[in-house]
C-alpha positions in Angstrom: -16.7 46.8 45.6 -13.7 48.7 46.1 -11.7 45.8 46.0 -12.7 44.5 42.7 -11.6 48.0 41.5 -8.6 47.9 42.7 -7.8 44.6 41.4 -9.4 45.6 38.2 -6.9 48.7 38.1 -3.8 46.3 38.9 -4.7 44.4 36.2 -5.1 47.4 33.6 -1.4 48.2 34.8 0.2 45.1 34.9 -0.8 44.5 30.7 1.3 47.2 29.4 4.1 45.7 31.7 4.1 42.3 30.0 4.4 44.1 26.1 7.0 46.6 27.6 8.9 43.3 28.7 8.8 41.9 25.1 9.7 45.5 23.2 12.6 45.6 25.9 15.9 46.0 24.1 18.0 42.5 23.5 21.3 41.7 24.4 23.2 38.9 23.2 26.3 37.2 22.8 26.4 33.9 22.1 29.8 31.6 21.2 30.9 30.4 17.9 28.6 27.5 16.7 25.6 27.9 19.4 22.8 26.1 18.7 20.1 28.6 17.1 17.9 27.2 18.8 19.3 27.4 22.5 19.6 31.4 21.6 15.8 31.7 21.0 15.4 30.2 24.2 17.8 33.0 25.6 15.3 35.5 24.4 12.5 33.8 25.0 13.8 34.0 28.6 14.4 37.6 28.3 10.8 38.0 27.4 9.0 36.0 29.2 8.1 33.8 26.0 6.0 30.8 25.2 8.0 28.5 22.6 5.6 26.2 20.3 7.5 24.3 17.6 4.7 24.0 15.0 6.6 20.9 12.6 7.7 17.7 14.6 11.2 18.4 13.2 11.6 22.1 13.8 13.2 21.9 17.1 15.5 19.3 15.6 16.9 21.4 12.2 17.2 24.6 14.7 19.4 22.6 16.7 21.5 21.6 13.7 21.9 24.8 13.2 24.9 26.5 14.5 25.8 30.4 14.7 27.7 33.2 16.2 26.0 36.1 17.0 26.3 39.7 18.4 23.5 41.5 19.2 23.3 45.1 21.3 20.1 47.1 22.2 18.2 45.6 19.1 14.2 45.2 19.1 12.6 41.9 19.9 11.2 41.7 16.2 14.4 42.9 15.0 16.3 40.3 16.2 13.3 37.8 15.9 13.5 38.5 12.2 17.1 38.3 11.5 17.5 35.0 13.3 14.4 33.2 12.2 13.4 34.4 8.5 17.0 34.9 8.0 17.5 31.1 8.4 14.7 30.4 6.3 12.2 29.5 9.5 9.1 31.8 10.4 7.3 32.5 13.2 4.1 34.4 14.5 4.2 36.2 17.9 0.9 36.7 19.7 1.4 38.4 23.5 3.5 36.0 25.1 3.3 33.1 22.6 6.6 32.6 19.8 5.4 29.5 17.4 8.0 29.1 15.0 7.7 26.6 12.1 9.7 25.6 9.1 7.3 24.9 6.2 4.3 27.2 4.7 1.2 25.9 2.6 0.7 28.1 -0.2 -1.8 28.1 -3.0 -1.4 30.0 -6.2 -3.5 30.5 -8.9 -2.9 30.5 -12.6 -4.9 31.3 -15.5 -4.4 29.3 -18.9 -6.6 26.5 -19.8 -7.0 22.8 -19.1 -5.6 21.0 -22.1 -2.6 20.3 -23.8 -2.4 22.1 -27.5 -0.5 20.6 -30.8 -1.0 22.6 -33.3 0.1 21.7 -37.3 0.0 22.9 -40.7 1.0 21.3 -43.1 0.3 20.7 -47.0 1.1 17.2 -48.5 -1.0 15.4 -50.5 -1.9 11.5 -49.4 -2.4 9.3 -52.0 -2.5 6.1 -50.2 -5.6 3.9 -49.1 -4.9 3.7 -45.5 -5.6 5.0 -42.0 -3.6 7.9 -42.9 -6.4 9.5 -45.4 -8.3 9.6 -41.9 -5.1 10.2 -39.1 -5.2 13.2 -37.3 -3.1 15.2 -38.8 -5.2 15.2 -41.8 -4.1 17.5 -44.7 -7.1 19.2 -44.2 -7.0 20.0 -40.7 -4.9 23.2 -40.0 -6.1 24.1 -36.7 -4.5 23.8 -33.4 -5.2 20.2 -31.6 -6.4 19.9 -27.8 -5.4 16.7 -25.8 -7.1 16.1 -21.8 -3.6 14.3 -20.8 0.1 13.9 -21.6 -0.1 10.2 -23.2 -2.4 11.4 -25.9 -0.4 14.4 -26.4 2.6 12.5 -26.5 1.2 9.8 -28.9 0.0 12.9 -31.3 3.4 14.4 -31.4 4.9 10.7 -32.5 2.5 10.2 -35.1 3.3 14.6 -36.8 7.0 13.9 -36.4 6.6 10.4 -38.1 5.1 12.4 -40.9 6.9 15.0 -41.3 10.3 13.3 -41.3 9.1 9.8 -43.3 9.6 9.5 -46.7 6.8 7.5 -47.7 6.3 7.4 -51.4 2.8 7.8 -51.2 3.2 10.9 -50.2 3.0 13.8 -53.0 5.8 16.6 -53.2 5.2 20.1 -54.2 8.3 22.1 -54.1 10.0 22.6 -50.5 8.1 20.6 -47.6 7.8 22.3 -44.6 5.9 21.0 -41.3 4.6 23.0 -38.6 4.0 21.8 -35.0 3.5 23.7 -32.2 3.4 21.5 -29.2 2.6 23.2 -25.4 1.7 20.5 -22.7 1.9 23.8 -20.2 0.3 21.7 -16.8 2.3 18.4 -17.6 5.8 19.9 -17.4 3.9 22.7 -15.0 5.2 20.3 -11.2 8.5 19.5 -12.7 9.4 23.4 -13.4 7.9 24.0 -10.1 10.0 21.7 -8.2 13.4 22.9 -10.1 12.5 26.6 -9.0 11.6 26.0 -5.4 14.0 23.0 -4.2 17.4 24.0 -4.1 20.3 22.4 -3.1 21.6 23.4 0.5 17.7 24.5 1.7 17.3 23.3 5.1 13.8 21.2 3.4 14.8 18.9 0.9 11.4 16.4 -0.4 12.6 12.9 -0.8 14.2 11.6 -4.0 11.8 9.3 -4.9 8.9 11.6 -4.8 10.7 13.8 -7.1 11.2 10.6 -9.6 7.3 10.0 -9.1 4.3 12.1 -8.2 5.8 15.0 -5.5 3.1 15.3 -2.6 4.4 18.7 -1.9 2.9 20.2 -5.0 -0.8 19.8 -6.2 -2.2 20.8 -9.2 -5.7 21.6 -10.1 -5.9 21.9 -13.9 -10.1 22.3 -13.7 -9.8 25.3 -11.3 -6.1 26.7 -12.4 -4.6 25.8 -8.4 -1.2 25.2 -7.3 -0.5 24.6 -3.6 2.4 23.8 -2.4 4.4 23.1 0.9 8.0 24.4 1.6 10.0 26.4 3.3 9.7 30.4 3.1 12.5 30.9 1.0 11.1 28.1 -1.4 7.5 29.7 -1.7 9.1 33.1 -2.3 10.8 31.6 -5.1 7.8 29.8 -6.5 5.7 32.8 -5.6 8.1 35.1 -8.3 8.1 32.6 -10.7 4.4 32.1 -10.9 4.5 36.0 -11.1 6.4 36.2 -14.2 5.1 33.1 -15.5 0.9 34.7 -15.2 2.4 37.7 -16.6 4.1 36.0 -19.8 0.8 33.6 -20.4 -1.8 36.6 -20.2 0.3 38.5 -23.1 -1.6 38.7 -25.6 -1.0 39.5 -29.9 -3.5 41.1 -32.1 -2.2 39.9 -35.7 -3.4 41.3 -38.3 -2.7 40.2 -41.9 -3.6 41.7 -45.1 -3.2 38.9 -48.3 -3.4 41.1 -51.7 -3.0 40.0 -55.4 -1.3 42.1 -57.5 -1.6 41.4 -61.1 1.2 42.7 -62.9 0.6 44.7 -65.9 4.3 43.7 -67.2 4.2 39.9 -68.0 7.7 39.6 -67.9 8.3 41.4 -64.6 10.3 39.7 -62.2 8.2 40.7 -59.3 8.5 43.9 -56.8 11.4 46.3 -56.6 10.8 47.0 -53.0 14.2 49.3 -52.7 11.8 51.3 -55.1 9.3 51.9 -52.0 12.5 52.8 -49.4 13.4 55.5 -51.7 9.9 57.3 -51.1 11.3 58.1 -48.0 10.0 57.7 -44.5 10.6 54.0 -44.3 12.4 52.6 -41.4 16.3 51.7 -41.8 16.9 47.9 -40.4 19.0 47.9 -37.4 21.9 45.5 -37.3 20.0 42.9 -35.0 17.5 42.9 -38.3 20.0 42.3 -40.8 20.6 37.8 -41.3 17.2 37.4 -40.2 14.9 40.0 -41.4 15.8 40.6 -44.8 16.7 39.0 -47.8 15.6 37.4 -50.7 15.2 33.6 -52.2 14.6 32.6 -56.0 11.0 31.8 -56.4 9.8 30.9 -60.1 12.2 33.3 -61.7 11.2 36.4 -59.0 12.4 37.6 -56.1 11.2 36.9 -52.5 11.6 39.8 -50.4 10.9 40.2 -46.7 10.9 44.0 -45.3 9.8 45.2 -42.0 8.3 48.9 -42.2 7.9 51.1 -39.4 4.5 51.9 -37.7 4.6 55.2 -39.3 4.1 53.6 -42.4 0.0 53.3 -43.6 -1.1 50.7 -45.1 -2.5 52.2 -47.9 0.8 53.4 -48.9 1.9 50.5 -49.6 -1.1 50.1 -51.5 -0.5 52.7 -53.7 3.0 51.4 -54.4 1.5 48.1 -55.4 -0.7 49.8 -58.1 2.2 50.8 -59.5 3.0 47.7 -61.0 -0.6 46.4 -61.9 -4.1 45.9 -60.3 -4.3 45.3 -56.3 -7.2 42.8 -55.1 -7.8 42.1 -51.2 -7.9 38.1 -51.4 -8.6 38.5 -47.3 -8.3 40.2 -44.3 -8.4 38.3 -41.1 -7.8 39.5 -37.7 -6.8 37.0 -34.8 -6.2 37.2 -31.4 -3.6 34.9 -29.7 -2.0 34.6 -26.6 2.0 34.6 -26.1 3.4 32.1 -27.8 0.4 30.5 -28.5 0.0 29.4 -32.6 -2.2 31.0 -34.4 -3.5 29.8 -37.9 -5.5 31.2 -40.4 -6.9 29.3 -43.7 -8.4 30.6 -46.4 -9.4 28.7 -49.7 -11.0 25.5 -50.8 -11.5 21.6 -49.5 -11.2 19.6 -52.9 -12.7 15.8 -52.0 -11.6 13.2 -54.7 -12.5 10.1 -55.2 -10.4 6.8 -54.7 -11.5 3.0 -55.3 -10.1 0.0 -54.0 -10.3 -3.3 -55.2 -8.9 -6.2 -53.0 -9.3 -9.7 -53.0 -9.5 -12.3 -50.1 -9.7 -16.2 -50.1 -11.4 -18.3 -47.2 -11.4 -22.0 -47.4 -10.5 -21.9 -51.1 -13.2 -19.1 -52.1 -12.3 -16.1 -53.2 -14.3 -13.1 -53.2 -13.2 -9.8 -54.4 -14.4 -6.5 -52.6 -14.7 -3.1 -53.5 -14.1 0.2 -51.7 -14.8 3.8 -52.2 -12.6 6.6 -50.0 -13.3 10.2 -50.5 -9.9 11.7 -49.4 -8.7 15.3 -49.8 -6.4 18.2 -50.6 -6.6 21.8 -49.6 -6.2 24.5 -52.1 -5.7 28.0 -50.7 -3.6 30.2 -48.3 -2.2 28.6 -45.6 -0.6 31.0 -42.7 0.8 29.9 -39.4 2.1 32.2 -36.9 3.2 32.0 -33.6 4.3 35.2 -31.9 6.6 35.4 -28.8 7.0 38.7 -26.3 9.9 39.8 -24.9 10.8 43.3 -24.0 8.3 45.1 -26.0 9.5 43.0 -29.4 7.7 40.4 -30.6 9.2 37.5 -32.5 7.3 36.2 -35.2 7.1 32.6 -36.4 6.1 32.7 -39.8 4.9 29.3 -42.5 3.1 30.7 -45.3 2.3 28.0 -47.8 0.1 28.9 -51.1 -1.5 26.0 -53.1 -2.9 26.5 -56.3 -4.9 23.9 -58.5 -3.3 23.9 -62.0 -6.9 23.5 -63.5 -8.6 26.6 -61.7 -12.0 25.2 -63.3 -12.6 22.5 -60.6 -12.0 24.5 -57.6 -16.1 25.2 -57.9 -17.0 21.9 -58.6 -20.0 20.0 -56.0 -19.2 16.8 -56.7 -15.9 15.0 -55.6 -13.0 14.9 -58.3 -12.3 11.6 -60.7 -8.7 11.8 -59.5 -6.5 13.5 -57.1 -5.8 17.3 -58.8 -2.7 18.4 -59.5 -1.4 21.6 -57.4 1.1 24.1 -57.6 2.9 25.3 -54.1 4.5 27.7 -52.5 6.3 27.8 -49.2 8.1 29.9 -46.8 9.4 29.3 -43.3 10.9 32.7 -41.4 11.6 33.8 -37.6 11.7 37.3 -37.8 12.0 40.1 -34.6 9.8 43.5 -34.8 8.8 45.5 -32.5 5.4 46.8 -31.6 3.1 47.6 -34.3 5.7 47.4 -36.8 4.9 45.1 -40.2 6.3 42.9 -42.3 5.3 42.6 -45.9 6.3 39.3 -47.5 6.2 39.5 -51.3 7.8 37.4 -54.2 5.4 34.8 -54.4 4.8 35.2 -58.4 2.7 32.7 -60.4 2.7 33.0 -64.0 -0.7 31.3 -65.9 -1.5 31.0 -69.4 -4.6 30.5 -70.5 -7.2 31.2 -73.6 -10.3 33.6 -74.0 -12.8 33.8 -76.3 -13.8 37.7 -77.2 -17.0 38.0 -79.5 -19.8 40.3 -80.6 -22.9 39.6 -78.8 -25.8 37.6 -80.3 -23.8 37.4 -83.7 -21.2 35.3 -82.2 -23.2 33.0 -80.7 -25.1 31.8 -83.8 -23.7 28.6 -85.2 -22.1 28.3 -88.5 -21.6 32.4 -88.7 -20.1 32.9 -85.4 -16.7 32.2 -86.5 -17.1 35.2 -88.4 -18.0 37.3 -85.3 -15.4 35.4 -82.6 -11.9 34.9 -82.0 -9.9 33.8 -79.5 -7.4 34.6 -77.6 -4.5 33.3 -75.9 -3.7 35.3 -72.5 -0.9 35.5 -70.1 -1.2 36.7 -66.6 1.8 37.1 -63.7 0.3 37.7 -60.6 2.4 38.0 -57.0 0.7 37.3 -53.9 1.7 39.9 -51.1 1.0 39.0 -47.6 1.2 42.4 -45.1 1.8 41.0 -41.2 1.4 44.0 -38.4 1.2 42.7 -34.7 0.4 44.2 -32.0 1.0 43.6 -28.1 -2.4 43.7 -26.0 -2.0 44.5 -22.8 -4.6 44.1 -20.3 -4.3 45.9 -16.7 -6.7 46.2 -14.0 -7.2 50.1 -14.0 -7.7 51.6 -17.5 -7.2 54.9 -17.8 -7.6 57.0 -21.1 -4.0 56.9 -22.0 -3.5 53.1 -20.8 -2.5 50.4 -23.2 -6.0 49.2 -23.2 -6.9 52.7 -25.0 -4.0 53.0 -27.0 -4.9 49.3 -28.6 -8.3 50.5 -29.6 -7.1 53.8 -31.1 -4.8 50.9 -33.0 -8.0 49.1 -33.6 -9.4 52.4 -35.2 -6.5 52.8 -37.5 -7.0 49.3 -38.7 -10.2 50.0 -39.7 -9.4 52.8 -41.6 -7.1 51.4 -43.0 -8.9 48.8 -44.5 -11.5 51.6 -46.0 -8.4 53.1 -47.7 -7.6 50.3 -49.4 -11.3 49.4 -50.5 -11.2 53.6 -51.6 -7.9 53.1 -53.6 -9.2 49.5 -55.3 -12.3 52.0 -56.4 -10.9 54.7 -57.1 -10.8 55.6 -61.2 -7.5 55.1 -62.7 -5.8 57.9 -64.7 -5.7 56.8 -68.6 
């Protein structure tokens, strides 16, 4: 018994000896060009150290590589450190066991969905009988487009950039065409972006060429569960490891727009639309800086008027602008949507009519000397309405703004309420813009100019006596009217951010207080519209 408590006590002891011997201090001096890996096996010596090469090359790339070193009264991590992870190796030490390896497995995991998106707006008007009526970029369909893999995606950006550049006759005109498309295939350009950042040249772990050309076996991506593992050296995976960092941080952004479209009807019928250097005067309005001034602000012809484009400040209500508006005539809130997008992610809102028309076809084919003639009924159509695409980008706290409004009118207001399809196609009026514009948070951007001028005739009467026939002419008159209204679209995004811990003064809060003011705003407007007008 005593004996097995002595050897029991030797052994106690002799424990602490062994991790003294590896956190004694190291002294090396090795020649120019030593082998690296010949100086771990001086310290190994030192320390009384197991060596385990975990890759089948690793003792092979350490002896390729060469160094002088110095080293006085250093710890064994220290130096374990400086001439390991400093080469772009690593290594775990457990008691008397160094394993040192060259390549890590890493998985990382990244949040956006599992589809590529195209997204298109555009207005044109197809006249032809074909496949084109039915395609899919329709002239109907304004919403974004999801494809499950690259080919289709690539197939559906052919056939938008086909149409938007082709000058088929067909094809009906109204004022300036422009084409939006918004293409983000974010998982089939994901491995390619991935390999630039992690392989680069001179890093002791190079995959081979033709891997890179084809599929790379090093990285794996999991679109249904939002995975990427790959395998590389520390110094790669650092690099990937940062760039999936800022690359989850730039996707999760997200951009409350909100949009205000009013109608102002202008009491002055020959006005040539809004003086907005009459609304800096009030005061209180933000001065553009310089970065604001080619792109920001300006002005085109449009139907005789003047199209403006002002940023305001945040400071600035929206009922304010309201009240400016009623200056010039009556103000009407057409619409008021709110949408919530990711960074540059497209968002597109639609608001007006589907007008179906109908189209017959008569053809004739011939078999075996027989002809028959066929007939064919298509019910294509047109979209009358407001039109906006944005697409909003972050950087820095500023947001940069996409912008494609496109109003289209019918010229025969009348069969915008119609249930049954049309006789013919109808004939539209148009009006497009196309802007990239810079603001930053929660400033707006009122776009304005957009003036359409209708003339039209009314029939005022006295009631009973001028509908009875024959005398009613006596009682009845009519009236020809004309009416400028401008169509004033009010942009103000916002930047959503969404942390883990929200506290009351977090970004979380300060969007709903945001949210609050939105709201409020919206019930000043509906107060002003309501509000008697002095005589």
């Amino acid at each position: 018994m005593k004996r097995q408590n002595a050897l029991f006590i030797l052994c106690v002891y002799l424990v602490p000896l062994i991790d003294f011997a590896c956190d004694i201090p190291i002294n090396i001096r090795s020649g120019s060009n030593a082998p690296l890996s010949k100086i771990i096996e001086e310290i190994a010596t030192q320390c009384h150290l197991n060596v385990i090469y975990l890759q089948e090359n690793t003792k092979t790339m350490l002896d390729n590589k060469k160094t002088s070193i110095h080293i006085a009264n250093k710890s064994l991590k220290n130096v374990l450190d400086s001439l390991i992870i400093g080469n772009d190796f690593h290594y775990t030490l457990q008691k008397d066991t160094l394993k040192i390896g060259f390549l890590l497995t890493k998985t990382f995991e990244i949040s956006y969905i599992a589809t590529t998106r195209v997204g298109s707006s555009n207005t044109d008007i197809v006249f032809s009988q074909d496949n084109q009526v039915q395609s899919l970029y329709n002239t109907t369909n304004s919403a974004p487009l999801a494809f499950s893999n690259f080919e289709m995606q690539s197939q559906a950006h052919k056939m938008a950039m086909d149409k938007a550049t082709s000058s088929n006759p067909n094809i009906g005109k109204s004022g300036t065409k422009i084409y939006s498309i918004d293409e983000i295939d974010f998982w089939g350009e994901l491995q390619n972006e991935i390999a630039g950042v992690a392989y680069a040249p001179g890093d002791i772990y190079q995959p081979q060429m033709s891997e890179l050309k084809g599929k790379n076996k090093d990285i794996i991506i999991n679109k249904a569960a939002g995975l990427l593992t790959i395998t590389a050296s520390p110094l790669q995976i650092k690099r990937v490891e940062r760039y999936i960092a800022q690359l989850n941080d730039k996707i999760q952004k997200q951009v409350l727009i909100d949009v205000h479209i009013l109608n102002v009807q202008h009491t002055d019928n020959q006005t040539y639309g809004i003086d907005w250097n009459e609304f800096y005067k009030l005061g209180n309005i933000m001065t553009l800086p310089a970065e604001h001034q080619n792109t920001s602000s300006g002005s085109i012809d449009s139907n005789g008027g003047r199209f403006a484009i002002n940023i305001f400040s945040q400071g600035v209500n929206i009922n304010r602008i309201v009240e400016f508006l009623q200056t010039y005539g009556k103000v009407q809130s057409i619409s008021n949507p709110k949408v919530l997008t990711l960074n540059n992610q497209p968002a597109i809102i639609s608001v007006g009519s589907v007008l179906r028309y109908s189209q017959n076809t008569t053809y004739q084919t011939t078999t075996q000397g027989t002809s028959v003639q066929n007939n064919s009924q298509a019910f294509p159509s047109v979209f009358a309405g407001i039109l906006l695409d944005v697409t909003p980008s972050i950087k820095d706290g500023k947001i940069i703004l996409k912008i494609n409004p496109s109003i289209t009118k019918t010229k025969d207001i009348s069969i915008e309420n119609q249930t049954i399809a049309l006789n013919a196609p109808p004939n539209l009026s148009t009006k497009q813009l196309s802007s990239l514009v810079q603001l930053k948070d929660g400033e707006q951007i009122v776009l304005g100019g957009l003036i359409d001028k209708t003339e039209g005739q009314t029939t005022r009467k006295i009631p009973i006596l001028g509908d009875i026939p024959f005398v009613k002419y006596f009682f009845s008159y009519k009236q020809n009217i004309k009416e400028t209204q401008e169509m004033v679209i009010i942009i103000a995004p916002h930047i959503v951010r969404l942390d883990a811990n929200e506290t009351a003064a977090s970004p979380k809060a300060e969007h709903i207080q945001k949210m609050n003011l939105i709201d409020n705003d919206n019930k000043d407007i509906q107060d002003s519209q309501n509000a008697p007008k002095e005589q």
